[in-house]
N, C-alpha and C positions, 0 to 999 in steps of 0.2 A: 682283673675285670673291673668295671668302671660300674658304680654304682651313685645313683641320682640319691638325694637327703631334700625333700621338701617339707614345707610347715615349720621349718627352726625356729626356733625364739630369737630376735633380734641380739639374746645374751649368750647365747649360744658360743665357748670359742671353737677356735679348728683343734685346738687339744682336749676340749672334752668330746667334742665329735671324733677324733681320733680314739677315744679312752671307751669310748661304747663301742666300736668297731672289734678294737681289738680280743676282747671276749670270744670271735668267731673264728678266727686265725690273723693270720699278717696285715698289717695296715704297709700298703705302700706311701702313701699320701690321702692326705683329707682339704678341702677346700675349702671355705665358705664366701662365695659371692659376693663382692660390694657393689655398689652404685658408684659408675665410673665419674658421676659428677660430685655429689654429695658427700662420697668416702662409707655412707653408713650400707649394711649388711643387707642386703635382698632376702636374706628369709629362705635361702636354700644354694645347697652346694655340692659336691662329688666327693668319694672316697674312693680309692683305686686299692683292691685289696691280691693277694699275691696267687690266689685260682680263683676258678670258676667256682668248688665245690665252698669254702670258705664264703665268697660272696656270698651263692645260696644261703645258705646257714642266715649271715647277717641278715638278709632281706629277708627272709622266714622271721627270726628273731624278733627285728627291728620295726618291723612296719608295724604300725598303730601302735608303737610303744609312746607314752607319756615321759616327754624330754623337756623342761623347766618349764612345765604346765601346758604344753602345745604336744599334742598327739600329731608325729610326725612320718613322713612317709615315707618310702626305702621300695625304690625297686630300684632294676636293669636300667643303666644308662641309656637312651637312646643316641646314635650318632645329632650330630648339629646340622641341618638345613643348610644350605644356600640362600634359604629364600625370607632372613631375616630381615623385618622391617625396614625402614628408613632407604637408602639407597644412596643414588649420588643424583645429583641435577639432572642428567639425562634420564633420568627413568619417571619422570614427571608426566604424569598424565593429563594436561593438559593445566587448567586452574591458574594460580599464581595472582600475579596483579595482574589486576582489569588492564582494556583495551581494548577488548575483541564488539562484537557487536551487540547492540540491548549493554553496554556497558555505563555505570555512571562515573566512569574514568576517561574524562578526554573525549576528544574526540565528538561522534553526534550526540542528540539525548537517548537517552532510553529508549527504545520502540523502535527502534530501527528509522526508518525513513522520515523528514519533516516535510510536513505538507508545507504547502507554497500557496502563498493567496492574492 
């Protein structure tokens, strides 16, 4: 069973997150999240422990316990979304660079129509 770890201390590593898990039964694997540009830790990550009833346990355990001064948080993993931000260029809602109309990009001025005299 997949268990979510949020509130981590940025010092947090995935062996001592492993090293609190294990108290409740099996650690399968423990994770902790980096920032795919930056490289540094996001502050929360998953432990996959070997049942359901072991999980329990840890999430009982674990949740509001005080982990390197940061009261961290421990439940049920939920599955991941589809419907994660960002996208690809076709899912653009309109926006982007000017051009359209009332634009001060190109084209007429601002206000739509110029009077003529």
């Amino acid at each position: 069973m997949r268990i979510y770890v949020g509130n981590l201390s940025y010092d947090v590593t995935e062996e001592e997150l492993q090293k609190e898990f294990l108290a409740y039964g099996e650690v399968i694997s423990a994770s902790i999240l980096n920032d795919k540009f930056s490289g540094q830790p996001k502050g929360f990550g998953f432990v996959e422990m070997a049942s359901k009833s072991e999980a329990d346990a840890a999430i009982t355990g674990l949740n509001g316990k005080v982990l390197r001064e940061r009261t961290i948080v421990v439940n049920e993993a939920r599955p991941r979304s589809d419907n994660r931000g960002g996208g690809s260029y076709d899912d653009r809602r309109g926006g982007g660079y000017g051009g359209g109309y009332g634009s001060d990009r190109g084209g007429r001025p601002r206000g739509g129509r110029q009077k003529r005299y």
